[in-house]
N, C-alpha and C positions, 0 to 999 in steps of 0.2 A: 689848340689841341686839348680836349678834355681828359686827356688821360692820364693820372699823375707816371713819373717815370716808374714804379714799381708794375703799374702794369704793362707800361711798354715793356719791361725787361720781362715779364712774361710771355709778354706777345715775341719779341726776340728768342726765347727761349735760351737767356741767357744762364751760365750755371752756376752752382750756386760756390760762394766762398768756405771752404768747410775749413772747421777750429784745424789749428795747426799745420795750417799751410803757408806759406809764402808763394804773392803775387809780384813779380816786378813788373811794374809795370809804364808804362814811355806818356807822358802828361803831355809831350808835343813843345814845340819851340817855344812859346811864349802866351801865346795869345790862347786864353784857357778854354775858350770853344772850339778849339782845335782837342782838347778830351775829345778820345773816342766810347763810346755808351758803352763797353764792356768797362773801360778804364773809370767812368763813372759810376757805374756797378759795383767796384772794386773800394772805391772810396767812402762808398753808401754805406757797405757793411764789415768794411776793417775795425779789428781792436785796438791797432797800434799802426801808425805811421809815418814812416820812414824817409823824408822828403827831402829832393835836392835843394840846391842854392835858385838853381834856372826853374824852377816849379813856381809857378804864378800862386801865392798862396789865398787868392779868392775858392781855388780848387778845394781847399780844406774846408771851405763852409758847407760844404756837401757831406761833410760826415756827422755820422752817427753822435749825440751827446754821448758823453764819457771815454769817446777817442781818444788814447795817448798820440798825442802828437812830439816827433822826433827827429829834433833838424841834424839832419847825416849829409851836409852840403861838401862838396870837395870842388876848388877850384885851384889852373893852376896859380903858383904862385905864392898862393895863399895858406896861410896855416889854417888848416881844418882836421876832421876827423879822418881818422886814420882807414884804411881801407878793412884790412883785419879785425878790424872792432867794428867796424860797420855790418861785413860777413857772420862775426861770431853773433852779434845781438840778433840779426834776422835769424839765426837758427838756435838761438837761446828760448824765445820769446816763442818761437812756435813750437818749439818741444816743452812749454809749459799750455799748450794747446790754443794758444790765441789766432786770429787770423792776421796775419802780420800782409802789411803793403808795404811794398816798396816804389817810391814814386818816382820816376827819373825823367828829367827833362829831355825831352826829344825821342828817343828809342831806346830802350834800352840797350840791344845789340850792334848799335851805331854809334862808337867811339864813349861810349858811357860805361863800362867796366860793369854793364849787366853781365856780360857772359864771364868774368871772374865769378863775381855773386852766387850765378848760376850753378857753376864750377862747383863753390864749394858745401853750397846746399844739396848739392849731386855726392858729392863726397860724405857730407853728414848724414844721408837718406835721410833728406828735411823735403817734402811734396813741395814741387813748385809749380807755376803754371808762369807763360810772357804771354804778356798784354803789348800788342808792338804799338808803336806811335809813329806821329808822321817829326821824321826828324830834320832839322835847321836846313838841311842842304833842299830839302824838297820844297817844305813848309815855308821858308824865309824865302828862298826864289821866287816863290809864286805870290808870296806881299810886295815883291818888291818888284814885279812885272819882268820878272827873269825868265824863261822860261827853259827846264833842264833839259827839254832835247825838243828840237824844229826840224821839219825835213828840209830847210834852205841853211840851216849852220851844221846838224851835226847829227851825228847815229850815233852816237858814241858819247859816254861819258865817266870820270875818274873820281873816286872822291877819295880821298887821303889826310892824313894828318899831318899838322904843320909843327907840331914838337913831340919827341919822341918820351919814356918816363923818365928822361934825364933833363926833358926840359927845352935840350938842343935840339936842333935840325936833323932832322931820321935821314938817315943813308938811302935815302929813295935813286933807283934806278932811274937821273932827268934825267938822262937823253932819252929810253923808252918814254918816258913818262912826256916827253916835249915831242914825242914822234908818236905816241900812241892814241891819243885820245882827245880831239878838238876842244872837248870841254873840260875844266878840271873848277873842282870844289873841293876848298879846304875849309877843315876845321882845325879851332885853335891854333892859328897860322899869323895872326897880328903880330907878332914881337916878331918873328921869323919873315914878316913879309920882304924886307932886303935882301934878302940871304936867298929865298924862292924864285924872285922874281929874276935875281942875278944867273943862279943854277939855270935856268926854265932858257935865260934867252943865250948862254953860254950854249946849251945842251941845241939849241936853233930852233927856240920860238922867237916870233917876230916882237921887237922890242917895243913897237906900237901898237901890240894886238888888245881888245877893248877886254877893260878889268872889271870888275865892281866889289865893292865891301858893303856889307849887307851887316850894323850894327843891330841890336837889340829885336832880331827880328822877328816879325806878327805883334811885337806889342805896341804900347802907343807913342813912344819916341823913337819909335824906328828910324834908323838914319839910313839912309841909303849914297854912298860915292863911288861914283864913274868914276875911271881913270884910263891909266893905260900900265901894260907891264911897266913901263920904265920908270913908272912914277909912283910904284905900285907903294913904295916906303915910306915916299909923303903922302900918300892918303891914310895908309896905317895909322899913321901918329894922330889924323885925324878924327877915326873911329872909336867906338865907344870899345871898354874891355872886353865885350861880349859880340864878337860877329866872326862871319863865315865869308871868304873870300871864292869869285867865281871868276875864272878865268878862260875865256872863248867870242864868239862873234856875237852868239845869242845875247849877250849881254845889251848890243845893240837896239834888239829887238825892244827895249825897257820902253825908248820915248816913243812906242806905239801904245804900250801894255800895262804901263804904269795904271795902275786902277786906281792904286789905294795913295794918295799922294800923300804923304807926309812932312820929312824935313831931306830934301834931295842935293847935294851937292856935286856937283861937276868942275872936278880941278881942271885948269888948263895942260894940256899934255904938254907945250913946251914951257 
């Protein structure tokens, strides 16, 4: 292609980043070609940026010289920056008129605390604009030859969180949730995966229905583990700190679909 990306983002008729605004915007699960070209736009002509932990930081070389760069990573577990300081700097920094990004791995309105963000730059009448991304549940399945919804498994699918902000297990409706929806995707569900998989076949999912853990996904040590619910605890312990759990028939579907083959493990279900 002959045409550096400034003109493509013309030809897109993309718009333009104006002083004092704040963009959030979703950098995608891992693998940083999964940037969407507005989100690349967004990075080209930031003053200051605001980037998660899960943000592939190859992404940063796409910016402008004299970009402040700004690690505001929050994971759980971990001691990081605090949420409140995080909010207040994005609306400090653009009421001194700069164009502030904010970078967040996977979506921003998909379990990433953009829509607090959003919240309170809504609250300070600070301009904002979301930039969506494709996030872990979609993005990681489809590396890892998952696929979230087949007319032979499922119409239907759930995606929910596996620890609530206390860290524990969220008071989720399983029996709805074991009768409701053939396929089910968690995030942030690793530590929690005993306690899910127990609830899920109490509530009467079938205890050998086909699982997978999808660590580090889209990027290059991606781990991928079959299982089953029953065993869903030991393969946790197996996985990398960073992955998204699917549970349903599609999962099956992988030793057709598998494209991208990387590091694949299949525990024994008994």
């Amino acid at each position: 292609m002959d045409r550096n990306f400034a003109e493509f983002a013309a030809l897109l008729g993309l718009p333009d980043f104006q002083p004092g605004w704040v963009w959030l915007v979703g950098a995608g699960p891992g693998d940083p070609g999964l940037i969407t070209a507005l989100g690349l736009h967004a990075i080209a002509h930031a003053d200051f940026i605001l980037y998660d932990a899960l943000v592939d930081e190859t992404l940063l070389k796409a910016a402008r010289p004299g970009a402040g760069m700004i690690f505001a990573g929050k994971r759980a577990g971990v001691r990081s920056c605090k949420q409140e300081d995080i909010s207040s700097l994005l609306a400090d920094l653009a009421r001194e008129g700069h164009r502030v990004l904010r970078l967040k791995g996977g979506d921003p309105f998909v379990f990433g605390r953009g829509g607090e963000e959003a919240q309170n730059l809504a609250r300070d009448a600070v301009p904002f604009r979301i930039v969506p991304g494709i996030t872990a549940g979609i993005g990681g399945l489809a590396y890892a030859g998952i696929p979230l919804t087949h007319r032979d498994t499922n119409a239907s699918v759930t995606f929910l969180t596996g620890h609530g902000a206390d860290g524990q297990l969220p008071p989720h409706d399983w029996e709805a949730l074991a009768k409701g929806a053939p396929t089910l995707v968690l995030y942030m569900a690793r530590k929690q995966a005993g306690a899910i998989a127990d609830a899920l076949i109490a509530a009467g999912r079938e205890r050998h229905e086909t699982a997978a853990i999808v660590g580090n996904a889209t990027r290059a040590d991606q781990q991928v583990i079959v299982t089953t619910l029953d065993n869903l605890a030991a393969a946790a312990e197996q996985s990398p700190a960073t992955s998204i759990i699917v549970i349903g028939a599609n999962v099956r579907l992988r030793h057709e679909l598998d494209w991208l083959t990387r590091t694949a493990i299949t525990l024994d279900p008994s």
